[in-house]
C-alpha positions in Angstrom: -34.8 -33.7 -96.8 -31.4 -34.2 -98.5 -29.2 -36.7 -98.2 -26.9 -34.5 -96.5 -29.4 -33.4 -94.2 -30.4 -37.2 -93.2 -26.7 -37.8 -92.5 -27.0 -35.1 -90.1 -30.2 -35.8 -88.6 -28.5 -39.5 -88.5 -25.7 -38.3 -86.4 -27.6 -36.5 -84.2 -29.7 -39.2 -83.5 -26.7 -41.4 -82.5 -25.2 -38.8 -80.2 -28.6 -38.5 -78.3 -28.6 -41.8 -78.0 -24.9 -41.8 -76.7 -26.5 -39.0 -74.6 -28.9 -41.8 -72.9 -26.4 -44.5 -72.2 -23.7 -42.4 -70.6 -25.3 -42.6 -66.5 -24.4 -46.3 -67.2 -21.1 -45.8 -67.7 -20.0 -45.8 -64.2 -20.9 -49.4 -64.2 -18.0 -50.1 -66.3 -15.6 -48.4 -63.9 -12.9 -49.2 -61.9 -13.6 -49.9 -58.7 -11.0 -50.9 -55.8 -11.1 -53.7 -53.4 -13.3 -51.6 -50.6 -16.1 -52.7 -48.9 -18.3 -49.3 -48.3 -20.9 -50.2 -45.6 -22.3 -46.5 -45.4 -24.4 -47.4 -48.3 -25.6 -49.7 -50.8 -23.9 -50.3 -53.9 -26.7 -48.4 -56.2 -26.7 -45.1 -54.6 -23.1 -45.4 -54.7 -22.8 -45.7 -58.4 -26.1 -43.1 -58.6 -24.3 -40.4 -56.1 -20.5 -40.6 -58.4 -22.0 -40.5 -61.9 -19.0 -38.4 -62.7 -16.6 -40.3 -60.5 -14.8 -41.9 -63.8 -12.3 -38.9 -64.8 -13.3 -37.0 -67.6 -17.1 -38.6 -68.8 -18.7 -35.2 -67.6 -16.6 -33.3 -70.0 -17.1 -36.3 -72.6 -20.6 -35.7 -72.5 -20.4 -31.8 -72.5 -19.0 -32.3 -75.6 -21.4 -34.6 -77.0 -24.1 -31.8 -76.0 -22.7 -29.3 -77.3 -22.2 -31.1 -80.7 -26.0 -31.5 -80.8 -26.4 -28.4 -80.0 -24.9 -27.6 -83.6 -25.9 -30.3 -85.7 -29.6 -28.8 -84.5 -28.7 -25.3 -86.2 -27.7 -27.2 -89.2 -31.0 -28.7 -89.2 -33.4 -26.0 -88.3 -31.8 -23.6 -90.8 -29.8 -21.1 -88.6 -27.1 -22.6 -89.6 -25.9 -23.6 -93.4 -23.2 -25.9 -94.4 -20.6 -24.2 -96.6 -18.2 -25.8 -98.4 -17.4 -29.4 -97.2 -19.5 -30.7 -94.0 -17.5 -31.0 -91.1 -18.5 -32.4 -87.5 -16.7 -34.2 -84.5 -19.7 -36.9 -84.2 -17.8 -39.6 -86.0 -14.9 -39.2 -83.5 -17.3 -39.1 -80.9 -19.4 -42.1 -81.8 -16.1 -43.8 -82.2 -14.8 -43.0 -78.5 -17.7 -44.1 -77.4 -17.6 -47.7 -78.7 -14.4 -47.9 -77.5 -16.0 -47.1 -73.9 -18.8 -49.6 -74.0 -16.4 -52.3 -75.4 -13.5 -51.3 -72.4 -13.3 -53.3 -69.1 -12.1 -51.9 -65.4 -12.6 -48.1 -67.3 -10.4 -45.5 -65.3 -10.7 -42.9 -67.2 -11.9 -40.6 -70.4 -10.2 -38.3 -72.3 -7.0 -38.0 -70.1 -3.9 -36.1 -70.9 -0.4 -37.7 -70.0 3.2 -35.5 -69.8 6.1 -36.5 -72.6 9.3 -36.5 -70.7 11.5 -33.8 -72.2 13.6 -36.3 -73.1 11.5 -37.7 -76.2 13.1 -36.6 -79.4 11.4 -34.1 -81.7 9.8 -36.8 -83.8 8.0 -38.3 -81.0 6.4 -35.2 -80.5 2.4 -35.3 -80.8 2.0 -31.5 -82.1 4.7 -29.8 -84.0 3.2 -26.1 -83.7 5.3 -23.1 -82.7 2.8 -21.7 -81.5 2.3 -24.5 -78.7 3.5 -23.8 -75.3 6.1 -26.2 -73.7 5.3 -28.2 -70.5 6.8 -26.5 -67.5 7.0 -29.9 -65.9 8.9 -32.1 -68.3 10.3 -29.5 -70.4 9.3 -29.5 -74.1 5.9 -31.1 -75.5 2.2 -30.8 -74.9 0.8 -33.5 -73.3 -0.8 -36.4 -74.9 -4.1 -37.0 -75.0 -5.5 -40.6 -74.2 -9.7 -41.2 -75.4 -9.9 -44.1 -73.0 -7.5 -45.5 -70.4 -8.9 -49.0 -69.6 -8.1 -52.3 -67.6 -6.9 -50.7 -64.4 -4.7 -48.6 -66.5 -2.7 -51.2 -68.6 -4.4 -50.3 -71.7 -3.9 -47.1 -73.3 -6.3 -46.4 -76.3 -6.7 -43.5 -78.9 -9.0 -42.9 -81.9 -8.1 -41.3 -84.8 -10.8 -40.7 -87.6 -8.0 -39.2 -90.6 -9.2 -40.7 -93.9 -7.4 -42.1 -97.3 -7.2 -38.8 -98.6 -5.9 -36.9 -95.8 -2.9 -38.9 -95.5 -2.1 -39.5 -99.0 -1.8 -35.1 -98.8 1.0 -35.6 -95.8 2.5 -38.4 -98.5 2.7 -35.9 -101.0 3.7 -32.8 -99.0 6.8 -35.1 -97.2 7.7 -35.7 -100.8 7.8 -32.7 -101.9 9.9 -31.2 -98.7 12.2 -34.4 -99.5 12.7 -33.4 -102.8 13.5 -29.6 -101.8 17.3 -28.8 -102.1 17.0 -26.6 -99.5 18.5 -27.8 -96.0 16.9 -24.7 -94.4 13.5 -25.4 -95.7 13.8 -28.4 -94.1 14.8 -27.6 -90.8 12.1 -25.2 -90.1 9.4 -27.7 -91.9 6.5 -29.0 -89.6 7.0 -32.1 -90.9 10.1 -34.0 -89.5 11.9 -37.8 -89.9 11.6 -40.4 -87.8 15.5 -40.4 -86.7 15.9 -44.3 -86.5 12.7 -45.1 -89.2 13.8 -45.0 -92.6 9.6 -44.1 -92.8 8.5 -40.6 -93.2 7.0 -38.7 -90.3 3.1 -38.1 -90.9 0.9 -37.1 -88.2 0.1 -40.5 -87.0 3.3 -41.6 -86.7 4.2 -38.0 -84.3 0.8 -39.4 -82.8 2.0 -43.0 -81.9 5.4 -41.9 -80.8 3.9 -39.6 -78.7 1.9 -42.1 -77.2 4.6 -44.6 -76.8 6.5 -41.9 -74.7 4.0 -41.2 -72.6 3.3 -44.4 -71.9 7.4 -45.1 -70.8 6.5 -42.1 -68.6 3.2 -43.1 -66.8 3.8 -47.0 -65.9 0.5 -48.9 -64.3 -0.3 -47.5 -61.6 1.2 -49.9 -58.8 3.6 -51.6 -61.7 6.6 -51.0 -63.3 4.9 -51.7 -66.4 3.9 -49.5 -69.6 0.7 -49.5 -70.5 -0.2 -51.3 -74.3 -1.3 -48.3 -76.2 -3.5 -49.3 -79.4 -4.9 -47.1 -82.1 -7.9 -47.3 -83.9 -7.9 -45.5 -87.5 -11.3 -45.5 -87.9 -11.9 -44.6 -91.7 -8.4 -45.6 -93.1 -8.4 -48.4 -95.8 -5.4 -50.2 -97.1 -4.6 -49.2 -100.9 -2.8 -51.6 -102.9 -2.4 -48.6 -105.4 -0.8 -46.7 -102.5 1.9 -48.7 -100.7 3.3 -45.4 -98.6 -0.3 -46.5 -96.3 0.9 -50.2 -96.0 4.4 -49.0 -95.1 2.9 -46.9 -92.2 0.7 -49.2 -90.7 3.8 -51.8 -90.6 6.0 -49.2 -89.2 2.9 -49.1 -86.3 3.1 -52.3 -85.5 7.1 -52.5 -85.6 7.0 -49.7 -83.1 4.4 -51.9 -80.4 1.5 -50.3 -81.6 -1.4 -52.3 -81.3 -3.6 -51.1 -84.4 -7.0 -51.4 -85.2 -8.5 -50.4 -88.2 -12.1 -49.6 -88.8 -14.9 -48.9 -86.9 -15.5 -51.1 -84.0 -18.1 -53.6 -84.6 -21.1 -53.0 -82.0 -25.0 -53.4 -82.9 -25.9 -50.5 -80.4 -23.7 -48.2 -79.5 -25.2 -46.8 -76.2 -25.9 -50.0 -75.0 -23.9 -51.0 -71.9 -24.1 -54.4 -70.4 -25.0 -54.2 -66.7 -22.6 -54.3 -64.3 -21.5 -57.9 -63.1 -22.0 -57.8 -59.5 -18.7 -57.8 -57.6 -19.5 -59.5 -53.8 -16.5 -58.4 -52.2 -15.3 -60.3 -49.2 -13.4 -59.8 -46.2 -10.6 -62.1 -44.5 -11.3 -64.1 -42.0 -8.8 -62.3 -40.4 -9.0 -58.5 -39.6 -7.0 -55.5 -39.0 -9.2 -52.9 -36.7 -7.7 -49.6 -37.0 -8.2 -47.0 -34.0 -11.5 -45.7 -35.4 -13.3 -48.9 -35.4 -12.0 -49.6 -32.1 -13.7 -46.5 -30.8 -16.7 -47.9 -32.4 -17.1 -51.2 -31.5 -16.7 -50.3 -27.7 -18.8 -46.6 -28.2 -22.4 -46.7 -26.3 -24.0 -45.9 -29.2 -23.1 -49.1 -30.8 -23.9 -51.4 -27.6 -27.1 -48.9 -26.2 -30.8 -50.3 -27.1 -31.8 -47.9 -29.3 -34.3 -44.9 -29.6 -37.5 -45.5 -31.6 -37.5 -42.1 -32.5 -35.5 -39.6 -34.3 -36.9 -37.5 -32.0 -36.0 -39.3 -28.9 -32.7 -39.6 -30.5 -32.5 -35.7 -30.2 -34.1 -36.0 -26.3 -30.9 -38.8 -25.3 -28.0 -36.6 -26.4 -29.3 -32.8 -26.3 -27.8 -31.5 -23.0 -29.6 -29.8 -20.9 -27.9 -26.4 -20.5 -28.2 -26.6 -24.5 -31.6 -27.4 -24.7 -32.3 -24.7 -22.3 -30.5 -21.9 -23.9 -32.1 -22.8 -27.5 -35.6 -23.5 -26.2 -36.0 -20.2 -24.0 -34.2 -17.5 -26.9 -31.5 -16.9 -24.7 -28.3 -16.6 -27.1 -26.0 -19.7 -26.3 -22.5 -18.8 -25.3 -19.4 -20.6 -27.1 -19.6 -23.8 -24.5 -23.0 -24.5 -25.7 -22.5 -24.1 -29.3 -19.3 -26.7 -28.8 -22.0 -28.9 -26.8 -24.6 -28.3 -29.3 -22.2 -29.2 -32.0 -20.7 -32.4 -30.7 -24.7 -33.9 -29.9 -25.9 -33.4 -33.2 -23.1 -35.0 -34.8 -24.4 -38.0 -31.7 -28.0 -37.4 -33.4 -26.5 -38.4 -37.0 -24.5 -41.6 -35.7 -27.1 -42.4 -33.3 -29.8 -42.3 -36.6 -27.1 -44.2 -38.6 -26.5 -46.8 -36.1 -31.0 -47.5 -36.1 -30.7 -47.6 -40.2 -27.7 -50.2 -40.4 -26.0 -51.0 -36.7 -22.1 -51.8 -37.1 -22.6 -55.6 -35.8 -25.1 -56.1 -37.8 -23.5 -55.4 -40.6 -20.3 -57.2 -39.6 -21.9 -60.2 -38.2 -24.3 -60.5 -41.7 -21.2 -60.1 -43.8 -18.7 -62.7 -41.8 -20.9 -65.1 -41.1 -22.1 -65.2 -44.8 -18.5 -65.0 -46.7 -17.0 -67.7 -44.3 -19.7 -69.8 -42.8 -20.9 -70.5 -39.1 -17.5 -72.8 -38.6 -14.3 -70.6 -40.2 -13.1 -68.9 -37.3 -12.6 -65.5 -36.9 -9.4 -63.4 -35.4 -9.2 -59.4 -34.7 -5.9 -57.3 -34.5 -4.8 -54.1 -34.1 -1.8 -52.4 -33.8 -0.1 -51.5 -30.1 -0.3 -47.9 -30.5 -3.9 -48.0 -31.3 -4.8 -50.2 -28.5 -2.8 -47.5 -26.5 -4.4 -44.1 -28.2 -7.6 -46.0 -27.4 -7.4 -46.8 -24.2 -5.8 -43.1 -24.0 -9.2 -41.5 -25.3 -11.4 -43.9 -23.4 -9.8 -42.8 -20.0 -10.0 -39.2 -20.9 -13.9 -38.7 -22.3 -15.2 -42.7 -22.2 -18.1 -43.5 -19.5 -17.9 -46.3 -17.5 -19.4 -48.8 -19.7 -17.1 -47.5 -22.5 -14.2 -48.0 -20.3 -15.2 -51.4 -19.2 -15.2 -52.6 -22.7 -11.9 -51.1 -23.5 -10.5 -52.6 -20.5 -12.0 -55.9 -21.7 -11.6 -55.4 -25.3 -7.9 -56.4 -25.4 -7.5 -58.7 -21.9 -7.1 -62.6 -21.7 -8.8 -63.2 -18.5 -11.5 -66.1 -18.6 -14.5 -62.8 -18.4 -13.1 -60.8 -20.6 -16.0 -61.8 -23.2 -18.8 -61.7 -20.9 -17.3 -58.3 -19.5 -17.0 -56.3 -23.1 -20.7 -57.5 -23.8 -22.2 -56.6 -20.4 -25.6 -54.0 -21.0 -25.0 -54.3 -24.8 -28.2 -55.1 -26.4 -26.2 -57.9 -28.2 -26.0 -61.3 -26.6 -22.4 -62.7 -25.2 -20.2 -63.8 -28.4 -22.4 -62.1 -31.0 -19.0 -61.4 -33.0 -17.0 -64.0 -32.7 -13.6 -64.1 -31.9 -13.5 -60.4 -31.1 -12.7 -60.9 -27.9 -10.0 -61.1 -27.0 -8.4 -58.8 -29.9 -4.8 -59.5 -30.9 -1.8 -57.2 -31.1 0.7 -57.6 -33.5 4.1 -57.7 -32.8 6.6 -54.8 -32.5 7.8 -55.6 -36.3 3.9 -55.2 -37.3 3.7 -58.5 -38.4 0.8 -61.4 -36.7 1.8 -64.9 -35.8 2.3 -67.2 -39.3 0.0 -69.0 -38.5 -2.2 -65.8 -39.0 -1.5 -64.8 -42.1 -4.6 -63.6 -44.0 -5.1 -63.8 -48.0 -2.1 -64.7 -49.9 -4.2 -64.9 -52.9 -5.1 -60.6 -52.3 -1.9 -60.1 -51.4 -0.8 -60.9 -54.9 -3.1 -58.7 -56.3 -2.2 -55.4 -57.9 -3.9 -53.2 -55.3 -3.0 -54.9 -52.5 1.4 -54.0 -53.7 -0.1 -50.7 -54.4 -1.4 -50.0 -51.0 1.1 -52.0 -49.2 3.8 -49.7 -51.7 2.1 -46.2 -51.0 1.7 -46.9 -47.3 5.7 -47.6 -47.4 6.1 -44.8 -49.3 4.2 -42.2 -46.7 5.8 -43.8 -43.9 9.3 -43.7 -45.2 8.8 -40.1 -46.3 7.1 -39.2 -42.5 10.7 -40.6 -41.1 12.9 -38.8 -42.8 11.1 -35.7 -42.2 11.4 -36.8 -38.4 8.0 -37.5 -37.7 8.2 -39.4 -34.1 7.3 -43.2 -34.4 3.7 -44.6 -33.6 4.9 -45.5 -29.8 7.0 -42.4 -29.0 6.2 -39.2 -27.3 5.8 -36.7 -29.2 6.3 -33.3 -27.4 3.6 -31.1 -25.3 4.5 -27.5 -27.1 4.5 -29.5 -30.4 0.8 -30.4 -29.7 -0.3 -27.3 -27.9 -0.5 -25.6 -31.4 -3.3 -26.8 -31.9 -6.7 -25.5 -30.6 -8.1 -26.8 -27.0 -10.8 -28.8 -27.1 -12.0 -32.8 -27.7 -13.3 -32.7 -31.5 -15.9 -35.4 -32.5 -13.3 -37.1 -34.5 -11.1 -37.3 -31.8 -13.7 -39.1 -29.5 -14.6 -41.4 -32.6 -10.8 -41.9 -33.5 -11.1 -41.1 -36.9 -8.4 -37.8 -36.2 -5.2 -38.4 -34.3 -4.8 -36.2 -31.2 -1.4 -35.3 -32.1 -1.3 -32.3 -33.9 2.3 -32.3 -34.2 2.1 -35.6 -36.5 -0.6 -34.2 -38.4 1.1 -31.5 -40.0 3.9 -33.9 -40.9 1.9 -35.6 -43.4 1.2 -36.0 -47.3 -2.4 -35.0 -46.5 -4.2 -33.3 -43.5 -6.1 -36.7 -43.4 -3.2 -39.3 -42.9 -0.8 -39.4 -39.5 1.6 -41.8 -39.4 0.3 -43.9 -37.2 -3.0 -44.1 -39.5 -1.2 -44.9 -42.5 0.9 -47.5 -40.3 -2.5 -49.2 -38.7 -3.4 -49.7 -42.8 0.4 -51.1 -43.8 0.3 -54.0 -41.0 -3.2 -55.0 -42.6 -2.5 -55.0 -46.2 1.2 -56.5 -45.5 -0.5 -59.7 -43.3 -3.0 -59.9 -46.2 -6.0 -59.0 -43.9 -9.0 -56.7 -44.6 -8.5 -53.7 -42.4 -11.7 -51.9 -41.0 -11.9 -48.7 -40.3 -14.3 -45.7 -40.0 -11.9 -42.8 -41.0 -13.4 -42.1 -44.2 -11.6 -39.1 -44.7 -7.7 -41.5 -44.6 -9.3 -44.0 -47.1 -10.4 -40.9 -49.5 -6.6 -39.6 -48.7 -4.4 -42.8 -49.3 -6.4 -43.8 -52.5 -5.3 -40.0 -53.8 -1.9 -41.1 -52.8 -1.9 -43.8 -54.7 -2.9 -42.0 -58.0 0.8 -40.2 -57.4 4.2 -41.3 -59.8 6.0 -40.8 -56.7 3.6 -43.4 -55.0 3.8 -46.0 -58.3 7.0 -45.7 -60.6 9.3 -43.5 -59.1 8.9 -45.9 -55.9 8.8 -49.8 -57.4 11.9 -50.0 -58.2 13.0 -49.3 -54.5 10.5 -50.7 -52.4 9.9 -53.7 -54.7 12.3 -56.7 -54.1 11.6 -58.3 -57.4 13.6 -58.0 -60.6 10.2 -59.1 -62.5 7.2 -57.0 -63.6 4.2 -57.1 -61.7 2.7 -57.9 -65.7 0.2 -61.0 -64.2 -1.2 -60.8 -61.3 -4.1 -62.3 -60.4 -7.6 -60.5 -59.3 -9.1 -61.4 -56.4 -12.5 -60.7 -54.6 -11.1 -60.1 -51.3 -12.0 -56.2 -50.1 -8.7 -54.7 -49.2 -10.7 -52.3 -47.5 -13.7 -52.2 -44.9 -15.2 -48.7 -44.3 -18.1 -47.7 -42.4 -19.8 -45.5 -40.5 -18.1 -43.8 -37.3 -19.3 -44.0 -33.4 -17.6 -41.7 -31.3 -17.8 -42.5 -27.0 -20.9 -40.7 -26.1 -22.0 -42.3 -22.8 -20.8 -39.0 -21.0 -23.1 -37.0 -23.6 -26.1 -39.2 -22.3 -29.0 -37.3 -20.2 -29.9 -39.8 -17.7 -33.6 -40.8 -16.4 -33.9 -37.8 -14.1 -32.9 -34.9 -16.8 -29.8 -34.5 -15.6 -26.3 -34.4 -18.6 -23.7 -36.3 -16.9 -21.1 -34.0 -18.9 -20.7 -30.0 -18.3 -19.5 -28.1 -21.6 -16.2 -28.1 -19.1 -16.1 -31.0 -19.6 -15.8 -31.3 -23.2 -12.7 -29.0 -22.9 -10.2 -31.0 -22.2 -6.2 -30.8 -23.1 -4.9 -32.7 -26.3 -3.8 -36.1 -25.3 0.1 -36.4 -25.3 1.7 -38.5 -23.1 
């Protein structure tokens, strides 16, 4: 084989072996403050191998440059002329991904305001189309964004020879006497640099605006953008190079030169584990509070899948399916509602909510470290709302007892649950906090979180929703919100109504950012994060929806310097290992859905009908 040929064969050796370390990647990811108790950390990072934007199209590309190195080698393809392949760049991205810590992101492009003068401008092509957005430039494109955003980083494989041609060509457009030439040359000055304008230095402007553009997410500050010019060599016999790289580094660029150093590329150190906490103190939002008082949560539990099925399948339904006869609307609806019992039901045998609670508190804080439960007024008053409406009588019992301070109230909330009295501590009685959202000082949870980038980010995007839901008029958590508003929407008690995880106001609903945040969702979260406490909840669907609020400018820069009161950047703030965040599985009130001993469904699918909850 040639020598040519074992370069190739070389190459294509290292991509495949790039190829092989990539499902590791997500190890190396970003991952907020959230405690995720609806599965275990591996199948998390096994079910979002993708989750880190752009690594699918990263390693698209990588296949696809096998894909032609193989023609070179197998002879379908010849080499004319000079060789000429992306691998280096490739190989080179990826170091810079195994080497990154708290990766966000791969390949991501970032706006230039249309403010940034020409020279800062990454591609000077006519033939490129302007940004509708901001008004003149391309985006820029970042290989790796790393750190939780703060560090911008971009590789750039031009050699010795490449840029010594853009020397030469500047000079020879400098030495033109013709003005006009000028003007319409690709190649432009640097306005306040003395330094001629080359394609790196478009490239680092470029980046530099961007990066004044697109602070840290959470932050009023700009990410540190470095380079790495992987095959460019200082020349004493060519001081133009030396020049550049000084004017880099005069302009903040932090520059790297030459390959970065790593024995194996495609190895990836394994994930240090992160053993998330919660406070001590915790913020139940509406869903969990359906949950922890819900019969499937408190019910000795079925044995069987099947006699899962048996507890929750009403009668008329079982009837209708088991005998042919086609099922009218009601049944479906009753059908519906009991398999979506089935799946809780199932989840609550493979990992039950207290459980899961108790095993976590008791092992973060210790048998002594107390524990205290909140929760906002206007959920304790949609729950107890809900429970009245479709709640059995156990269910209501608990809700009764959930929030009172008589000396029973304990043994009352834990009456028939297969749990013994006190098996959570402190969760009864549950604490409200008071009408400015706030707990007693004394409760105050983590000020160490509260500190912490994500917790001002939260705390900032929930200020930001709320603020926006006011102005357009949305009615406070407490007020009523009116009868023909809600009527809009369809009749009917949905499963996430009877779990809590949707509100029952329709009107607030549409009022939102996102069909999955209401205001007093979004609220509920903002008292937590504010008083420093882990909030739990089972509304999967408002976690998904406030983290992609959070990835919004209007949610991060173009809201700090309002609803920040601090002249200093957020530049050092500490990381802590306190979850922000507690999600887990939903239980919706299902003793009504329960077939007793004798057969019998204590619920018609009349019952299930039932008017929105407004007053």
């Amino acid at each position: 084989m040639s020598d040519l040929g074992c370069e190739i064969l070389s190459l294509r050796n290292q991509l495949a072996e790039v190829l092989q370390g990539i499902p590791s990647v997500p190890h190396k990811a970003y991952r907020p403050p959230i405690i995720d108790a609806s599965r275990p950390d591996e199948e998390e990072l096994e079910g979002d191998i993708y989750s880190i934007p752009g690594l699918k199209l990263f390693e698209s590309s990588i296949e696809r440059e096998i894909d032609t190195l193989d023609k070179y080698l197998d002879g379908t393809k010849t080499v004319q002329g000079n060789f000429s392949t992306n691998a280096p760049y490739f190989l080179s991205v990826w170091k810079e991904i195994v080497a990154a810590s708290q990766l966000s992101s791969i390949g991501q492009t970032f706006a230039i305001p249309h403010t940034c003068p020409p020279a800062a401008l990454e591609s000077q092509s006519t033939k490129s189309k302007p940004d509708t957005a901001f008004g003149q430039a391309p985006p820029v494109k970042v290989d790796v964004v790393a750190d939780e955003g703060k560090t911008w980083i971009r590789v750039n494989t031009i050699k010795n020879s490449r840029i010594k041609a853009e020397f030469n060509d500047i000079d020879s457009f400098a030495d033109s006497d013709s003005e006009a030439d000028l003007e319409e040359s690709p190649i432009l000055t640097n306005g306040e640099s003395t330094t001629p304008t080359n394609s790196v230095i478009r490239m680092a402007s470029a980046l530099l605006a961007a990066a004044r553009a697109h602070p840290v997410p959470g932050t009023r500050r700009t990410p540190d953008v470095c380079l790495r010019l992987t095959r460019l060599v200082p020349d004493e016999e060519e001081p133009r190079i030396e020049s550049m790289i000084e004017e880099l580094r005069r302009m903040g660029i932090t520059l790297w030169l030459g390959e970065r150093s790593i024995l194996q590329s495609s190895s990836i150190p394994e994930a240090i584990p992160r053993d998330l906490i919660p406070t001590s103190r915790l913020n139940l939002d509406l869903s969990l509070l359906v949950a922890v008082v819900s019969e499937i949560t408190h019910t000795p539990l079925p044995s069987t899948p099947e006699e899962t099925k048996q507890r929750y399948m009403p009668p008329a339904a079982r009837c209708e399916l088991t005998t042919g006869v086609k099922p009218n609307d009601k049944t479906r609806r009753l059908f519906a509602h009991s398999r979506a019992l089935w799946n809780q039901a199932e989840q609550e045998r493979r990992l039950s909510l207290f459980e899961e609670m108790h095993s976590r508190l008791e092992s973060a804080h210790g048998g002594q470290t107390p524990f205290t439960f909140y929760a906002s007024s206007e959920a304790r008053t949609r729950l107890q709302r809900i429970v009245a409406k479709i709640g059995g009588p156990s269910e209501q019992r608990r809700a009764q007892a959930l929030f009172s301070q008589e000396p029973d109230a304990e043994a009352a909330f834990w009456e028939e649950s297969r749990f013994p009295n006190g098996y959570i501590r402190g969760l009864v009685p549950i604490r409200v906090f008071d009408e400015d959202g706030h707990p007693p000082l004394e409760d105050i949870g983590d000020a160490e979180a509260m500190a912490t980038p994500f917790f001002h980010h939260l705390r900032q995007t929930c200020e930001v929703v709320v603020t926006d839901c006011r102005n357009k008029g949305v009615p406070e958590p407490d007020q009523h919100v009116p009868v023909k508003a809600a009527k809009k929407k369809a009749r009917g008690v949905s499963l996430e109504e009877s779990s809590g995880t949707a509100d029952v106001d329709a009107f607030q609903r549409s009022q939102v950012r996102s069909p999955a945040l209401t205001r007093h969702t979004v609220y509920s979260l903002l008292q937590g994060v504010r008083s420093g406490m882990t909030t739990v909840t089972a509304n999967k669907a408002s976690v998904r929806a406030i983290l992609r609020e959070m990835e919004k400018p209007s949610s991060s820069a173009a809201s700090a310097e309002s609803l920040l009161n601090t002249s200093s950047e957020l530049t050092s703030l500490p990381v802590s290992s306190v979850a922000a965040l507690w999600v887990v599985e939903p239980r919706s009130l299902a003793e009504t859905m329960r077939v007793d001993e004798t057969g019998s469904s204590q619920t018609s699918p009349d019952d299930i009908n039932l008017e929105q909850d407004v007053s």
